[in-house]
TIVOPA-250173 format. One record per residue (C-alpha): x, y, z; residue in three letters. Coordinates in steps of 0.1 Angstrom, whole numbers, plus 5000, padded with zeros to 4 digits. Example, Ala and Ser with C-alpha at 12.3 -4.5 7.8 and 13.67 -1.06 7.14 Angstrom:
<pt u="5123" v="4955" w="5078" rest="ala"/>
<pt u="5137" v="4989" w="5071" rest="ser"/>
This chain:
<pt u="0383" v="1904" w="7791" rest="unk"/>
<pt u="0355" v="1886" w="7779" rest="unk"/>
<pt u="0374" v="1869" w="7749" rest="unk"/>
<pt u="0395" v="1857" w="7775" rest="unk"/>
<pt u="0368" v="1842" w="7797" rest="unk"/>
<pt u="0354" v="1825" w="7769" rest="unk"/>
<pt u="0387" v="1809" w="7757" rest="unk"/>
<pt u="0391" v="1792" w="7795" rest="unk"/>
<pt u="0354" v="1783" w="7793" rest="unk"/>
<pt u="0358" v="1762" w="7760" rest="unk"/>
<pt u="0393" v="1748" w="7775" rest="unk"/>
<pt u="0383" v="1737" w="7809" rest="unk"/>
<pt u="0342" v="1731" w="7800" rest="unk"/>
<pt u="0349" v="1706" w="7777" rest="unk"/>
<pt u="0377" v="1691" w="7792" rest="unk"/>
<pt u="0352" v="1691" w="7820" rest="unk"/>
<pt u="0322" v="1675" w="7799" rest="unk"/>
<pt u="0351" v="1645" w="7789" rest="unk"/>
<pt u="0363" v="1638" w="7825" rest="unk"/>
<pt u="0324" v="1634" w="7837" rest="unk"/>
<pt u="0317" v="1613" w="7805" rest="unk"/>
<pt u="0347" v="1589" w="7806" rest="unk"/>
<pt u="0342" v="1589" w="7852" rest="unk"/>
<pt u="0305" v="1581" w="7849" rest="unk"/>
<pt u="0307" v="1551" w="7820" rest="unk"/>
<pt u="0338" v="1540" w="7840" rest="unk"/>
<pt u="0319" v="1535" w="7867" rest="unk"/>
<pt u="0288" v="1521" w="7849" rest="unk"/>
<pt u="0309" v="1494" w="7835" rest="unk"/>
<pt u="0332" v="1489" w="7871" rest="unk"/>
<pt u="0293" v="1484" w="7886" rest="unk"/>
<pt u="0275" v="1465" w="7859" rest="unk"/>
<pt u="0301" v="1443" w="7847" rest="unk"/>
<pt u="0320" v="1419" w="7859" rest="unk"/>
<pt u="0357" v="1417" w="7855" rest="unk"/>
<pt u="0369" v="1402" w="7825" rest="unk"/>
<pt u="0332" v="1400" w="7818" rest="unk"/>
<pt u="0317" v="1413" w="7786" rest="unk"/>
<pt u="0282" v="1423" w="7770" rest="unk"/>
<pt u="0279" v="1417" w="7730" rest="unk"/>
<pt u="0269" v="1451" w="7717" rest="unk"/>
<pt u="0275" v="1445" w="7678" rest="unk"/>
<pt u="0278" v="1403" w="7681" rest="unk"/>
<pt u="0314" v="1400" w="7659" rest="unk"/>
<pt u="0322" v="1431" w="7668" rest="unk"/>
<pt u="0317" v="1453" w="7692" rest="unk"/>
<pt u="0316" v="1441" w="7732" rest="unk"/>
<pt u="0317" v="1465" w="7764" rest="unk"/>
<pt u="0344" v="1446" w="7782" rest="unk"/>
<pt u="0354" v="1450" w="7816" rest="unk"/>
<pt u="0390" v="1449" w="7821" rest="unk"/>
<pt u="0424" v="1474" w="7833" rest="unk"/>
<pt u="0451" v="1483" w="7818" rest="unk"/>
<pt u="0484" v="1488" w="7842" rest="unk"/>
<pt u="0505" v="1501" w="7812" rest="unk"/>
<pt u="0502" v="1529" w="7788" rest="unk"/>
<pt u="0480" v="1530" w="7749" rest="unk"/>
<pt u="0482" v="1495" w="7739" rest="unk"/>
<pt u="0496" v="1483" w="7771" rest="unk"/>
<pt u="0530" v="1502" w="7773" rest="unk"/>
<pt u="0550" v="1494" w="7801" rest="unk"/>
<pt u="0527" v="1469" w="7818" rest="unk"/>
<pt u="0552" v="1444" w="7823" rest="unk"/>
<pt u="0572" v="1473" w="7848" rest="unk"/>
<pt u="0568" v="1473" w="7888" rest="unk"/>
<pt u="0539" v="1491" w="7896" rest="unk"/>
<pt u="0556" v="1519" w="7914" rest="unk"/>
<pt u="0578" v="1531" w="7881" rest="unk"/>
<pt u="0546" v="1532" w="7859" rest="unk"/>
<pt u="0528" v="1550" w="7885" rest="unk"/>
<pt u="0551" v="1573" w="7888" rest="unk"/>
<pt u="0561" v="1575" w="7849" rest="unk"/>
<pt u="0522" v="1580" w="7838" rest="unk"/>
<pt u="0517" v="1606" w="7867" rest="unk"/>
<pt u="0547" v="1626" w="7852" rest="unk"/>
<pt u="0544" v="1626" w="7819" rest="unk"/>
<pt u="0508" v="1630" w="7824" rest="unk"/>
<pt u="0518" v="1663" w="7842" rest="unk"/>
<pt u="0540" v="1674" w="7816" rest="unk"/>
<pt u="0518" v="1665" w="7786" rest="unk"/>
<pt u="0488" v="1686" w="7804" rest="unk"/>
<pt u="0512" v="1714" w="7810" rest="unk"/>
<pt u="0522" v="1713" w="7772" rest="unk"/>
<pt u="0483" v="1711" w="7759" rest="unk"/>
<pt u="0474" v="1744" w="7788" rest="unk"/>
<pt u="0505" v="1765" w="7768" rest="unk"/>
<pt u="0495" v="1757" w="7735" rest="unk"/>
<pt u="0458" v="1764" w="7738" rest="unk"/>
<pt u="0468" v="1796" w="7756" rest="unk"/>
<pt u="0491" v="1802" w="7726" rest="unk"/>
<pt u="0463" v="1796" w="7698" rest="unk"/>
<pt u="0444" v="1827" w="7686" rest="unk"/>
<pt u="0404" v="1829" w="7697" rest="unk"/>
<pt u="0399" v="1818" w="7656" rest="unk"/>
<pt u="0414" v="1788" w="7661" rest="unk"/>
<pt u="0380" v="1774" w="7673" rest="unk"/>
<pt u="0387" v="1735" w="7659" rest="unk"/>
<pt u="0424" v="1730" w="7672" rest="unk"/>
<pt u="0412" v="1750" w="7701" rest="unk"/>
<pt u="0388" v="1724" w="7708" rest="unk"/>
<pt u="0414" v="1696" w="7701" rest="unk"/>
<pt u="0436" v="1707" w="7727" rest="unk"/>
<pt u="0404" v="1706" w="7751" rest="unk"/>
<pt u="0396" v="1668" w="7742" rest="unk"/>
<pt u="0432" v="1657" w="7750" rest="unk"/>
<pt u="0431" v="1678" w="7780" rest="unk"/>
<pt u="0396" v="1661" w="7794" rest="unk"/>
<pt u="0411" v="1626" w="7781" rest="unk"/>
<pt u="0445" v="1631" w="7797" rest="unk"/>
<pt u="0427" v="1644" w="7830" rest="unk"/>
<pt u="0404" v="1616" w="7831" rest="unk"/>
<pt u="0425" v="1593" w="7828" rest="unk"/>
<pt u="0446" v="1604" w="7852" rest="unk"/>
<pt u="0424" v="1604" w="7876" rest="unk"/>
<pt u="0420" v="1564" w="7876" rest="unk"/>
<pt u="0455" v="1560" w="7878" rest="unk"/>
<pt u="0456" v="1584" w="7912" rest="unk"/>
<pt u="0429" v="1566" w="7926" rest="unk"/>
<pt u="0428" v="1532" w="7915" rest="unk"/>
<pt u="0468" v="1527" w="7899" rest="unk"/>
<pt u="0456" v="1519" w="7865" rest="unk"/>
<pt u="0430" v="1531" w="7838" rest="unk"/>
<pt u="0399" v="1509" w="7833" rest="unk"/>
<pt u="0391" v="1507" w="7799" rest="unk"/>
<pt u="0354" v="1487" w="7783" rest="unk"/>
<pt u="0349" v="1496" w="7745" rest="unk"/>
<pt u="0362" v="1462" w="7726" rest="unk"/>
<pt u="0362" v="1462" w="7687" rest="unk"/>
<pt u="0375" v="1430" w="7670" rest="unk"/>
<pt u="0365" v="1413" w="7638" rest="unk"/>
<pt u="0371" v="1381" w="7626" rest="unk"/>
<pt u="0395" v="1373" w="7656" rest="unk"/>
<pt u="0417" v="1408" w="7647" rest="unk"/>
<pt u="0413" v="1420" w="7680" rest="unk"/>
<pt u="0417" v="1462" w="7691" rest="unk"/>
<pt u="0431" v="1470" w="7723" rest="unk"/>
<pt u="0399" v="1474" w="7743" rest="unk"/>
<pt u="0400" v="1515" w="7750" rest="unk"/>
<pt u="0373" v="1542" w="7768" rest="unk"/>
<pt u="0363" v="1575" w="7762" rest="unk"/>
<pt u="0393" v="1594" w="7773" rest="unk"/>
<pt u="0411" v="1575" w="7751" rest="unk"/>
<pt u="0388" v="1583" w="7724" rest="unk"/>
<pt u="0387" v="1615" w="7731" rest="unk"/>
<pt u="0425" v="1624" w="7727" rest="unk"/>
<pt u="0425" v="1600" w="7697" rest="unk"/>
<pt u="0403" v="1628" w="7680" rest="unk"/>
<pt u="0421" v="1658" w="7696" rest="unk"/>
<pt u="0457" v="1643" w="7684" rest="unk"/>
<pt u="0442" v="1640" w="7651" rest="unk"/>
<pt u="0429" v="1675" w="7650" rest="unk"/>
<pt u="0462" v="1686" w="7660" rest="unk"/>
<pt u="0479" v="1670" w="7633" rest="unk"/>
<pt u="0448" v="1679" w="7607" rest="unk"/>
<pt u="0463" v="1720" w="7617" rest="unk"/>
<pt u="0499" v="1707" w="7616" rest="unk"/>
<pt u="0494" v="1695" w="7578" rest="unk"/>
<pt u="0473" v="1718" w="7562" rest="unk"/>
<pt u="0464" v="1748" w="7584" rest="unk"/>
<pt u="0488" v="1773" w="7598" rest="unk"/>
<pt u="0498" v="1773" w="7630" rest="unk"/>
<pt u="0496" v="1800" w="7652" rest="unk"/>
<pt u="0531" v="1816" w="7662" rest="unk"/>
């Protein structure tokens, strides 16, 4: 039983830990900065940038009514959350990297699900560019299922995978 316990701990405490750090920088930049505004971090580089994104990762189905990628991000949102609950069940207690994988995507999923329930898109602030190559400005949750999708893969190509 308490294998168990500590398997929903690690799933849902640091999903939990991503949802409060991606909600509270959200809201530091929707405070602090204006929108559209930014604050030179690494001058050339790196800005904080206040801005929203309507669509999906790199803007995916912005240019759709609001109502269709509302409900299109809620679902698949759902589903993908499902998916990531089943698999970490599914993962053996050893597993502790992809099992902590699955929890970043989880925590990045939920918190960015959460904007899109409350506010109908995600705000993101971290801006990297470089000599006028520009990255779609992101925030934590995306950063934080950036690292669990590549832990995921890291397990799919060179560990094995629990049956």
């Amino acid at each position: 039983m308490g294998s168990t316990k500590n398997k929903y701990l690690m799933l849902f405490g640091l999903a939990a830990l991503i949802i409060i750090l991606d909600q509270a920088t959200k809201m530091l930049v929707v405070v602090g900065i204006p929108m559209y505004g930014s604050i030179a971090v690494i001058p050339g580089f790196f800005d904080l940038t206040h801005i929203y994104n309507t669509g999906g990762a790199f803007g995916f189905l912005a240019g759709k009514s609001a109502l269709f990628r509302h409900l299109f991000f809620l679902t698949a949102s759902v589903i993908a959350m499902g998916m990531i609950v089943y698999l970490y069940l599914k993962t053996p207690q050893d597993y502790v990297f992809l099992r902590s994988g699955l929890s970043l995507i989880l925590g990045g999923a939920l918190g960015n699900a959460i904007d899109r329930v409350r506010i109908g898109k995600v705000v993101d602030f971290l801006d990297l560019h470089i000599k006028g190559m520009h990255w779609p400005a992101f925030n934590i949750a995306d950063s934080a299922i950036t690292v669990g999708i590549f832990i995921f893969i890291y397990h799919l190509l060179f560990k094995k995978m629990p049956e």
